[in-house]
BAGUPA-781123 format. One record per residue (C-alpha): residue in three letters; x, y, z; residue number from 1. Coordinates in Angstrom, 3 decimals. Layout:
N
["ALA"; [X; Y; Z]; NUM]
...
//
This chain:
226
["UNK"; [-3.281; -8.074; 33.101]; 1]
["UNK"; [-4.857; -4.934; 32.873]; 2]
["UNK"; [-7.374; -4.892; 29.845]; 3]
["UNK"; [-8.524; -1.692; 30.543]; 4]
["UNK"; [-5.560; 0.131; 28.766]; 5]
["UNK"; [-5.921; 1.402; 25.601]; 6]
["UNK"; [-4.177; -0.957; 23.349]; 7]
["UNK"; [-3.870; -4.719; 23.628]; 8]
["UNK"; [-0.890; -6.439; 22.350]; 9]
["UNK"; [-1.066; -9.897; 20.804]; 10]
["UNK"; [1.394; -11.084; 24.079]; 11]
["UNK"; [-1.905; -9.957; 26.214]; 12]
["UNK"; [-4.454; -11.013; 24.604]; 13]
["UNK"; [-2.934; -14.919; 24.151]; 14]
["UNK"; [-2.203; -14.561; 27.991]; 15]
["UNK"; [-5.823; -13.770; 28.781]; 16]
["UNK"; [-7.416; -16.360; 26.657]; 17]
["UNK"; [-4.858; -19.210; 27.608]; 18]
["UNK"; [-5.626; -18.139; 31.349]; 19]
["UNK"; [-9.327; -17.909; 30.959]; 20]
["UNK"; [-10.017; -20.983; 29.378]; 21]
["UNK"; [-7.706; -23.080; 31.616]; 22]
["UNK"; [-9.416; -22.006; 34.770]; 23]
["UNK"; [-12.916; -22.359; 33.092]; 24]
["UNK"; [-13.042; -24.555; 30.863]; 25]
["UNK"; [-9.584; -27.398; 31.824]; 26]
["UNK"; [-11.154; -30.670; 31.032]; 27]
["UNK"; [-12.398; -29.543; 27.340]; 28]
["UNK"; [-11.933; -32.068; 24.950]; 29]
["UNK"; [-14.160; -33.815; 21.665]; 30]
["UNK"; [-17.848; -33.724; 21.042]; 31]
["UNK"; [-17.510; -36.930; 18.754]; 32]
["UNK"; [-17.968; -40.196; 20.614]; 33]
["UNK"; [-15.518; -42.936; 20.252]; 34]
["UNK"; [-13.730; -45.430; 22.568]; 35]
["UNK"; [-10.451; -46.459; 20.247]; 36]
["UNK"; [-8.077; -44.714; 18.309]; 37]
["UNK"; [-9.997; -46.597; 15.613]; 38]
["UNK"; [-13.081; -45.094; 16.183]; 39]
["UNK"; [-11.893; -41.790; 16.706]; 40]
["UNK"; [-10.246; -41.211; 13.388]; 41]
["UNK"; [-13.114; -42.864; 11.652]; 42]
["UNK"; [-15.147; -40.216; 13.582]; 43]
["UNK"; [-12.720; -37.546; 12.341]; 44]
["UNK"; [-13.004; -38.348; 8.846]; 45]
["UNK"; [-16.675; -38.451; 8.850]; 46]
["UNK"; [-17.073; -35.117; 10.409]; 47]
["UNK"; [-15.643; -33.172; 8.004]; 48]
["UNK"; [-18.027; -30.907; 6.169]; 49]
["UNK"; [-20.519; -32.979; 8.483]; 50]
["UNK"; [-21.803; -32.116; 12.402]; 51]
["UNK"; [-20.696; -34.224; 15.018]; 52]
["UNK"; [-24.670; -34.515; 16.331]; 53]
["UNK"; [-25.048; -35.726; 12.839]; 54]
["UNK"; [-21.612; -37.991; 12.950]; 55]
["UNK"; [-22.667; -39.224; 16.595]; 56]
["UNK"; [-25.531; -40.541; 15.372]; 57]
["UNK"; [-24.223; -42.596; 12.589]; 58]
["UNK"; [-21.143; -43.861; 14.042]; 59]
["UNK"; [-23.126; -46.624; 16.667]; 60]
["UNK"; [-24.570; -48.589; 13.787]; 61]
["UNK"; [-21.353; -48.128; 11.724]; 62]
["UNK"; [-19.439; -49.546; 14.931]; 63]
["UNK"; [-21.560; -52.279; 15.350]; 64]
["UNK"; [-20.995; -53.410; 11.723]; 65]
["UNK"; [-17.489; -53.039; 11.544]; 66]
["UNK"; [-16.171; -53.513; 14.865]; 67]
["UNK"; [-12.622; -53.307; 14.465]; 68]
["UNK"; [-9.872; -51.868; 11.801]; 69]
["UNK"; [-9.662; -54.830; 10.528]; 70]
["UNK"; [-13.725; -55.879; 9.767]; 71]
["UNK"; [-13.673; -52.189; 7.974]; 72]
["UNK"; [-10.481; -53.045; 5.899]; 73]
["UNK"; [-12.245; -56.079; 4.755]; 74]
["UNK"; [-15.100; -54.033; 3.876]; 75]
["UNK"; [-17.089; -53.439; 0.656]; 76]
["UNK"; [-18.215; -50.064; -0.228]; 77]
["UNK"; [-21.854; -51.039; -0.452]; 78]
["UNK"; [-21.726; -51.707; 3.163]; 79]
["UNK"; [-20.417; -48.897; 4.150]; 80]
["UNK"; [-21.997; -46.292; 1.870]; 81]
["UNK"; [-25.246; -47.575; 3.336]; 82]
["UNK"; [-24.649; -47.065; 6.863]; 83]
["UNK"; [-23.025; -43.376; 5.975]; 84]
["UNK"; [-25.094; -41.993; 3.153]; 85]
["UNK"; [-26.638; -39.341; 5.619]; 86]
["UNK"; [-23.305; -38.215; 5.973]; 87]
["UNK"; [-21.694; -35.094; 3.852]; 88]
["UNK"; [-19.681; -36.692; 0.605]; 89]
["UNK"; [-20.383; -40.065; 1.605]; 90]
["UNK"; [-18.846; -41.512; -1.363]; 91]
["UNK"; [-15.893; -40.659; -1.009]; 92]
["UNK"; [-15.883; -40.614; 2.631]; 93]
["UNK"; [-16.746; -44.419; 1.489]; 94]
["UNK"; [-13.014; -45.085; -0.163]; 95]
["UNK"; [-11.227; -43.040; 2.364]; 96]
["UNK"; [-12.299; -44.879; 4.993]; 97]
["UNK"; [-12.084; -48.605; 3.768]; 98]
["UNK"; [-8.242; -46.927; 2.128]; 99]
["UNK"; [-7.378; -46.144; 5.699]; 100]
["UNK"; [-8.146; -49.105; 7.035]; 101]
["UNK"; [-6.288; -51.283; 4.692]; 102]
["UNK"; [-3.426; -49.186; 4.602]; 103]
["UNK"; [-3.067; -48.879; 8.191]; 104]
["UNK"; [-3.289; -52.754; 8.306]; 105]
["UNK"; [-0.609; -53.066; 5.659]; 106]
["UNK"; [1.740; -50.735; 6.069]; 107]
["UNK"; [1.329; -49.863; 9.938]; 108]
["UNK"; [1.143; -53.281; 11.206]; 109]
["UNK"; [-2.594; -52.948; 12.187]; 110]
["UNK"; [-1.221; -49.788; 14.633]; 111]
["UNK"; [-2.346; -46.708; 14.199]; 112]
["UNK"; [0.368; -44.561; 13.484]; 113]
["UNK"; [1.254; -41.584; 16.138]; 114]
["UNK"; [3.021; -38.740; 13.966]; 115]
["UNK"; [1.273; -36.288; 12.203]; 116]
["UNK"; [3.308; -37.248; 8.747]; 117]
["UNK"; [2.823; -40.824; 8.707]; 118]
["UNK"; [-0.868; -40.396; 9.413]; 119]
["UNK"; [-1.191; -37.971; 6.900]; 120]
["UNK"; [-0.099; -40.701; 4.521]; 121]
["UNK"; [-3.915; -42.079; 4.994]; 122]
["UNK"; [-6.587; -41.808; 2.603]; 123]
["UNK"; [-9.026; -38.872; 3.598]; 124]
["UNK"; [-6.676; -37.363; 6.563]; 125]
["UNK"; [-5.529; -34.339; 6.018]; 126]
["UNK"; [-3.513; -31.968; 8.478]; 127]
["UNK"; [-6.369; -31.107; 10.650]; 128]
["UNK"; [-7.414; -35.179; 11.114]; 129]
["UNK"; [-3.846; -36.171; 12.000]; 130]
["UNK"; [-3.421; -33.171; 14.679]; 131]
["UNK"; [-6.741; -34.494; 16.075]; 132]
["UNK"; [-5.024; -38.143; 16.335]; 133]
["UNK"; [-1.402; -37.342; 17.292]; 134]
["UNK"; [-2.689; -34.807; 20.378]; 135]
["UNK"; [-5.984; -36.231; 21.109]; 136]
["UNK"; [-4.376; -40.166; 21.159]; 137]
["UNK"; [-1.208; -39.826; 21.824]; 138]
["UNK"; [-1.061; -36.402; 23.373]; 139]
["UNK"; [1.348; -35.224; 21.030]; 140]
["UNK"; [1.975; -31.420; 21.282]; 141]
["UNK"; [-0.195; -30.478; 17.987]; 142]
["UNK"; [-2.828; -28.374; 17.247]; 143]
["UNK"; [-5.713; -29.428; 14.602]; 144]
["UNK"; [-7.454; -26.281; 12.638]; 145]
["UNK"; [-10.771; -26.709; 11.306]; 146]
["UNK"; [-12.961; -24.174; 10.213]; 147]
["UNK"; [-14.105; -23.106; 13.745]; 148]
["UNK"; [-10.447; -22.283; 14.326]; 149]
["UNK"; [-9.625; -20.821; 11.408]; 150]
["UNK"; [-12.556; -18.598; 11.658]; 151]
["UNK"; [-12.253; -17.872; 15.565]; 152]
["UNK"; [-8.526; -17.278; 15.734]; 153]
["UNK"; [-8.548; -14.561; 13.251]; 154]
["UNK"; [-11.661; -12.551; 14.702]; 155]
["UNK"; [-10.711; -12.432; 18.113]; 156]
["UNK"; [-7.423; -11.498; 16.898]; 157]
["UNK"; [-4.912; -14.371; 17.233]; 158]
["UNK"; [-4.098; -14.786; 14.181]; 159]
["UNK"; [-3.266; -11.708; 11.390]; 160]
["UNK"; [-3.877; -12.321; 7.983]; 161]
["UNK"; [-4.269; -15.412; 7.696]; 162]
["UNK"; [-4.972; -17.299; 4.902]; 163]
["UNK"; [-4.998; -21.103; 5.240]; 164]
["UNK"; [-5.524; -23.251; 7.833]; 165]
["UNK"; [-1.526; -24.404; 7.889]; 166]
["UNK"; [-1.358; -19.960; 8.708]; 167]
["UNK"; [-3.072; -20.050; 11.423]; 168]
["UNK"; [-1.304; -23.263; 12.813]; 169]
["UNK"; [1.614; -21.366; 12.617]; 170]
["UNK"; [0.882; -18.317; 14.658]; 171]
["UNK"; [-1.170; -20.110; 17.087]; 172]
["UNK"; [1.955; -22.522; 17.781]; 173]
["UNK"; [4.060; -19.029; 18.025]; 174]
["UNK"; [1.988; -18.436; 21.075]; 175]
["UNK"; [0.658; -21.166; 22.696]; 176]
["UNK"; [2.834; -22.915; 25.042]; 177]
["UNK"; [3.244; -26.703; 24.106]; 178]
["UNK"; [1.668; -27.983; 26.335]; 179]
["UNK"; [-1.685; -26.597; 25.895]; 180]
["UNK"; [-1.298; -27.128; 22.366]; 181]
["UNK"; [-3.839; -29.564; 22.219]; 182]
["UNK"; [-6.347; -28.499; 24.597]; 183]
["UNK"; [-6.418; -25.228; 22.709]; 184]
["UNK"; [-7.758; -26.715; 19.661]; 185]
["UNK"; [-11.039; -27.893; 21.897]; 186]
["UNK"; [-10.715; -24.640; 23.512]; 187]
["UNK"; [-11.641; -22.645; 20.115]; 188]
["UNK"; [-13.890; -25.022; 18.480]; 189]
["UNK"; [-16.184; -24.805; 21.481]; 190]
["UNK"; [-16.106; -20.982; 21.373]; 191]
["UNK"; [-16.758; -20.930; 17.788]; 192]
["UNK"; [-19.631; -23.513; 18.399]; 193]
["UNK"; [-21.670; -22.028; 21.086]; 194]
["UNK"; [-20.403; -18.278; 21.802]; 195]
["UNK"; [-18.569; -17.044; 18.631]; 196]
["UNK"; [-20.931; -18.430; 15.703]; 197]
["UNK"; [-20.395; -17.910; 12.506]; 198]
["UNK"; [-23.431; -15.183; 11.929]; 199]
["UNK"; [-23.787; -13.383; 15.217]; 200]
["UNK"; [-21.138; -14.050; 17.664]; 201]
["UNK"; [-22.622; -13.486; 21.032]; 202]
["UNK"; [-20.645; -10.719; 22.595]; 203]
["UNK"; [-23.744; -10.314; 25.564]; 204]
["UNK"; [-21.804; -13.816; 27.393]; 205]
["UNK"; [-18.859; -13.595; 26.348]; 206]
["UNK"; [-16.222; -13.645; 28.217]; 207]
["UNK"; [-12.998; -13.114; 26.451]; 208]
["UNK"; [-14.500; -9.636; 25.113]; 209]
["UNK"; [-12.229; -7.581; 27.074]; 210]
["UNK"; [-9.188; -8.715; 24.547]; 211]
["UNK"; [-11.371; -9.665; 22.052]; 212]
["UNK"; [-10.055; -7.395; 18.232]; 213]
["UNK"; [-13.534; -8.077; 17.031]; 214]
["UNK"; [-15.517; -6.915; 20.042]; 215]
["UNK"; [-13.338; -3.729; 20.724]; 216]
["UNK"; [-13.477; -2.638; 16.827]; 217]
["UNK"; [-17.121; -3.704; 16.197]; 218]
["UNK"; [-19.403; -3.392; 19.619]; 219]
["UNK"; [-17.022; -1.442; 22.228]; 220]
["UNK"; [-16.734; 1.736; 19.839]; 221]
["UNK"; [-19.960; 1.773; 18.312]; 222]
["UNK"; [-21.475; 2.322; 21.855]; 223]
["UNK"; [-23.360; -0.473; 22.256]; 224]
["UNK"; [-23.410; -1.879; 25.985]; 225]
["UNK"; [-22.974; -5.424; 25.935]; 226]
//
């Protein structure tokens, strides 16, 4: 496309992005470690509010202790609030994670469930956790928005207006085709991580600039060469 005219439509700049980041960046996936669906969503619900450095190093210990669903569901909360308690909120990350275990063992057979609704019927998993399961598990076409998303979607100009994180879910989904649904949410978390921080996005190395509504309103026409 040519980026060099003087107004960018939303159809370009999705086109750009989706075309950049599958050519450099087509394996992207989770910073969290886990090896099961288990661990994963324990790892999900953890993170929230929380780093994944910070989650990564708490989760081998936790894993070690409560191997399986099923050792977590028969958990006490002493147990568990020792081995999280570096964690963000880790009482009630505490419940929610011994409640999701149990109910997942008695209502879900022990299975994790593989819809977004029926996961959201877990203690402490909200919208963004079951998109994370459903697409990162079971490659379902959904797309998880946390606040990296949120935040990343609506400067580079994705989204418009925006308000919550179900918004931007919308729009993005307007846009993206399905099936990069759920690489995309990898896609802009690692943006928003390392290139498009919160503070002081750095425009110098980025490489989405060229469509980029924050750049071209904020750097591009003050003069600055970047």
């Amino acid at each position: 496309m040519n980026t060099g005219k003087t107004r960018i439509t939303k159809k370009d700049r999705f086109e750009f992005i989706i075309d950049y980041f599958s050519k450099n960046n087509p394996d992207a996936k989770t910073e969290l470690k886990y090896s099961t669906p288990y661990e994963l969503i324990v790892a999900v619900i953890l993170s929230a509010q929380c780093t994944d450095k910070r989650v990564n190093s708490i989760t081998p210990a936790f894993f070690e202790k409560f191997t399986t669903l099923f050792d977590l569901a028969d958990a006490n909360e002493k147990d568990v609030y020792k081995i999280i308690k570096s964690c963000s909120y880790p009482n009630s990350k505490t419940r929610n994670l011994i409640g999701m275990a149990r109910k997942i063992r008695d209502e879900f057979n022990g299975i994790m469930p593989g819809e977004t609704k029926d996961l959201m019927k877990l203690p402490g998993v909200g919208r963004k956790t079951a998109n994370v399961i459903a697409s990162v598990i079971y490659n379902k076409p959904a797309l998880a928005v946390d606040t990296h998303v949120f935040r990343v979607s609506a400067r580079i100009g994705l989204t418009t207006g925006a308000k919550t994180p179900l918004d931007t879910e919308n729009q993005l989904v307007k846009h993206i085709p399905e099936n990069k649904l759920a690489i995309a949410h990898h896609w802009l978390i690692l943006h928003g991580r390392y290139i498009c921080k919160a503070r002081k996005p750095n425009c110098e190395v980025c490489q989405i600039k060229p469509v980029c509504r924050y750049f071209q309103k904020n750097i591009s026409k003050s003069g600055v060469k970047v």
